[in-house]
Structure formats: C-alpha cells, structure tokens
LUMMARDREN-294550 format. One record per residue: residue number from 1; residue in three letters; x, y, z of N, C-alpha, C, O in turn. Coordinates in pm, whole numbers. Atoms other than C-alpha are relative to their C-alpha. Example, Ala and Ser with C-alpha at 12.3 -4.5 7.8 and 13.67 -1.06 7.14 Angstrom:
# LUMMARDREN-294550
<atom nr="1" rest="ala" n_east="89" n_north="-119" n_up="0" ca_east="1230" ca_north="-450" ca_up="780" c_east="90" c_north="120" c_up="0" o_east="194" o_north="118" o_up="66"/>
<atom nr="2" rest="ser" n_east="-82" n_north="-119" n_up="-6" ca_east="1367" ca_north="-106" ca_up="714" c_east="-77" c_north="109" c_up="73" o_east="-26" o_north="220" o_up="90"/>
END
This chain:
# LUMMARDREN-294550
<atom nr="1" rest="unk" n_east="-145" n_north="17" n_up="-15" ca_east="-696" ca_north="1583" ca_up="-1918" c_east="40" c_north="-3" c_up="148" o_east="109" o_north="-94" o_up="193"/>
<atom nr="2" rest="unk" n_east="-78" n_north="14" n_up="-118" ca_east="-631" ca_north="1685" ca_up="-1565" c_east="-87" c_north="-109" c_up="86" o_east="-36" o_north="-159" o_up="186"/>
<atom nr="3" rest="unk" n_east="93" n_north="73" n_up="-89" ca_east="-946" ca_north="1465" ca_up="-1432" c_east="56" c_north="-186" c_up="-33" o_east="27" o_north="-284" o_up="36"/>
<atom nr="4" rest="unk" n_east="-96" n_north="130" n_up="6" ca_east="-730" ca_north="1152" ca_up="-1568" c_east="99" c_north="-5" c_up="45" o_east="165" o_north="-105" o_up="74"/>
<atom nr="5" rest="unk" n_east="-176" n_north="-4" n_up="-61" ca_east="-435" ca_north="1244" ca_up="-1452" c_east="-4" c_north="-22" c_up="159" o_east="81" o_north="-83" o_up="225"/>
<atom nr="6" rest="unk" n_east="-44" n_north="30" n_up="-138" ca_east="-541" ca_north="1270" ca_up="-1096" c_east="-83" c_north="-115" c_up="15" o_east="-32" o_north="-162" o_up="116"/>
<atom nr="7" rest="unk" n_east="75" n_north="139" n_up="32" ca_east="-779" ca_north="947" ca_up="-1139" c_east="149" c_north="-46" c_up="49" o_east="189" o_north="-84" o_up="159"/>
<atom nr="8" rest="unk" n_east="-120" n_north="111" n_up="16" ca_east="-447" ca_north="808" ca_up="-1223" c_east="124" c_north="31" c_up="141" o_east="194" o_north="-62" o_up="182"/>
<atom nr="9" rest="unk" n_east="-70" n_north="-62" n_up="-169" ca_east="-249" ca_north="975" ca_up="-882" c_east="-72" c_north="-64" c_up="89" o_east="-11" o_north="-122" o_up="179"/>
<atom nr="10" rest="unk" n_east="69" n_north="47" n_up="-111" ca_east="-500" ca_north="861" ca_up="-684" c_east="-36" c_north="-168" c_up="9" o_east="-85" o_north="-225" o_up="106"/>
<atom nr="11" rest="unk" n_east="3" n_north="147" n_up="14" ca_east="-505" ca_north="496" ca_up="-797" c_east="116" c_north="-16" c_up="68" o_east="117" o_north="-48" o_up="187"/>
<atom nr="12" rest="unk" n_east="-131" n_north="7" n_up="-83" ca_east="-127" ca_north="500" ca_up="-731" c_east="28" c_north="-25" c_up="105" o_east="85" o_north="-123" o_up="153"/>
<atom nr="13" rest="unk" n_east="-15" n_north="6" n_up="-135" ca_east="-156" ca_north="637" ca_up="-412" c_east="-126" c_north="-98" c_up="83" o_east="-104" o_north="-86" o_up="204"/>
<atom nr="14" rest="unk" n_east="75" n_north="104" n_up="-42" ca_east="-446" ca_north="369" ca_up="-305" c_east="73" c_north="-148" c_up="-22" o_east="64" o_north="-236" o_up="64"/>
<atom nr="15" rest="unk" n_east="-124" n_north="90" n_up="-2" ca_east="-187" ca_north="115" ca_up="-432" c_east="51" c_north="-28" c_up="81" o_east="25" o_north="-122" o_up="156"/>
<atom nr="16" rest="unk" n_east="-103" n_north="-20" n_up="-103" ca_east="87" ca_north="210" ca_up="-241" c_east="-61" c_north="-40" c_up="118" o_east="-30" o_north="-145" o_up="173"/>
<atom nr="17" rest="unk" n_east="67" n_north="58" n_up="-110" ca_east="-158" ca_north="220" ca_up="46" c_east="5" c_north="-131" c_up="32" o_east="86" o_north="-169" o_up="117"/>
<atom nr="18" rest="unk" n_east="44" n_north="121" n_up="-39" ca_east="-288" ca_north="-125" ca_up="52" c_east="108" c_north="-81" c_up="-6" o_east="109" o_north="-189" o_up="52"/>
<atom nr="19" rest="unk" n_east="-173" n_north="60" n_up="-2" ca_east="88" ca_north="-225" ca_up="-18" c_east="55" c_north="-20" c_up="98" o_east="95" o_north="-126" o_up="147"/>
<atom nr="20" rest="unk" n_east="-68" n_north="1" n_up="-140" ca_east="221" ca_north="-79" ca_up="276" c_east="-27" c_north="-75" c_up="79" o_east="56" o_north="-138" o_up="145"/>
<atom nr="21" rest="unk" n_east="43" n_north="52" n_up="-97" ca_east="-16" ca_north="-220" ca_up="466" c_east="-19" c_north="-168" c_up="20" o_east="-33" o_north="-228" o_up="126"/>
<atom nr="22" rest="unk" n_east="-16" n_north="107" n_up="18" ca_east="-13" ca_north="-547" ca_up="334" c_east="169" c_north="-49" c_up="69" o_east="172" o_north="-122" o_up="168"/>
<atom nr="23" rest="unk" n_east="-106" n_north="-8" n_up="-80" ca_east="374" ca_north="-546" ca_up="427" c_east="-10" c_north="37" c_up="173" o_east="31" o_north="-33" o_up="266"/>
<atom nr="24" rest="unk" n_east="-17" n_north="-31" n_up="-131" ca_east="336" ca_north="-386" ca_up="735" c_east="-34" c_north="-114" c_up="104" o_east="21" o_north="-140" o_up="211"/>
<atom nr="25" rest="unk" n_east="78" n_north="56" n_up="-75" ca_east="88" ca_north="-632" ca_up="832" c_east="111" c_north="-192" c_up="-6" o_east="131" o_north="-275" o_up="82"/>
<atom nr="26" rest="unk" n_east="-118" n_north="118" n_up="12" ca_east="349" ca_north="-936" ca_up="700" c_east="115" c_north="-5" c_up="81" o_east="182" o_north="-101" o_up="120"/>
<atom nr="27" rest="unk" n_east="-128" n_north="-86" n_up="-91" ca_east="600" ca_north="-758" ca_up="886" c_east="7" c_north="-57" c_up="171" o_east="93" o_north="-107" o_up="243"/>
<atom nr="28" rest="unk" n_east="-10" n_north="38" n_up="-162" ca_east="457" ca_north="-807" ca_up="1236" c_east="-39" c_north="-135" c_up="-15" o_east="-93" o_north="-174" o_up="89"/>
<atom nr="29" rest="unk" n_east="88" n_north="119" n_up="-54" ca_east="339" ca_north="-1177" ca_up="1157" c_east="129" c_north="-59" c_up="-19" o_east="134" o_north="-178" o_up="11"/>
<atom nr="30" rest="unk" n_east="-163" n_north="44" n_up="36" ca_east="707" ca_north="-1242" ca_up="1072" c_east="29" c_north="23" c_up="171" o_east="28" o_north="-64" o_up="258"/>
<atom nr="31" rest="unk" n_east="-103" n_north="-35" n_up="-81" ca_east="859" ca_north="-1075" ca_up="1335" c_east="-68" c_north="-77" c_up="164" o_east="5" o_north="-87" o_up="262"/>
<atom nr="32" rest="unk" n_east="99" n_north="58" n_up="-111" ca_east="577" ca_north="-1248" ca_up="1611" c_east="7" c_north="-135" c_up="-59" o_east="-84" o_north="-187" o_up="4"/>
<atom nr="33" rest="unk" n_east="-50" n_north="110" n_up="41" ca_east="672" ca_north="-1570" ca_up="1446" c_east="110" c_north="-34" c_up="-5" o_east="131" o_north="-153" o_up="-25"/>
<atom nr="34" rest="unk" n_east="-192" n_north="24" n_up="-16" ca_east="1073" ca_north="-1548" ca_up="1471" c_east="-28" c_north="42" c_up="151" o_east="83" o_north="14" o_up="197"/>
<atom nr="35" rest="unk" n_east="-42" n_north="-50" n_up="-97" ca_east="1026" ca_north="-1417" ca_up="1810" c_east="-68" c_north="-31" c_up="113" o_east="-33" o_north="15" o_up="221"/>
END
C-alpha cells in the first residue's frame, strides 16, 4: 500500500520535473528569439 503510493509521488514529482524544465528551457528560446 504505502510502496505504491510513493511509486506514485515520485512519478508525479519526476513529471513535474521534466515539465518545468521543458518550459523553462522553451522559455529562454522564446525570450532569445523575441529579443
């Protein structure tokens, strides 16, 4: 029970991660492309 649950927290937060960073990384190719 709890060894799925944080499985499943820790997917999430590896998500989120590669999210941010995917944005982040869109972010500066934007802003170095308008500017």
């Amino acid at each position: 029970m709890w060894g799925g649950s944080l499985f499943l927290i820790s997917l999430i937060f590896l998500f989120s991660c590669i999210f941010f960073m995917l944005f982040s990384c869109l972010l500066i190719l934007v802003l170095t492309l308008f500017y």
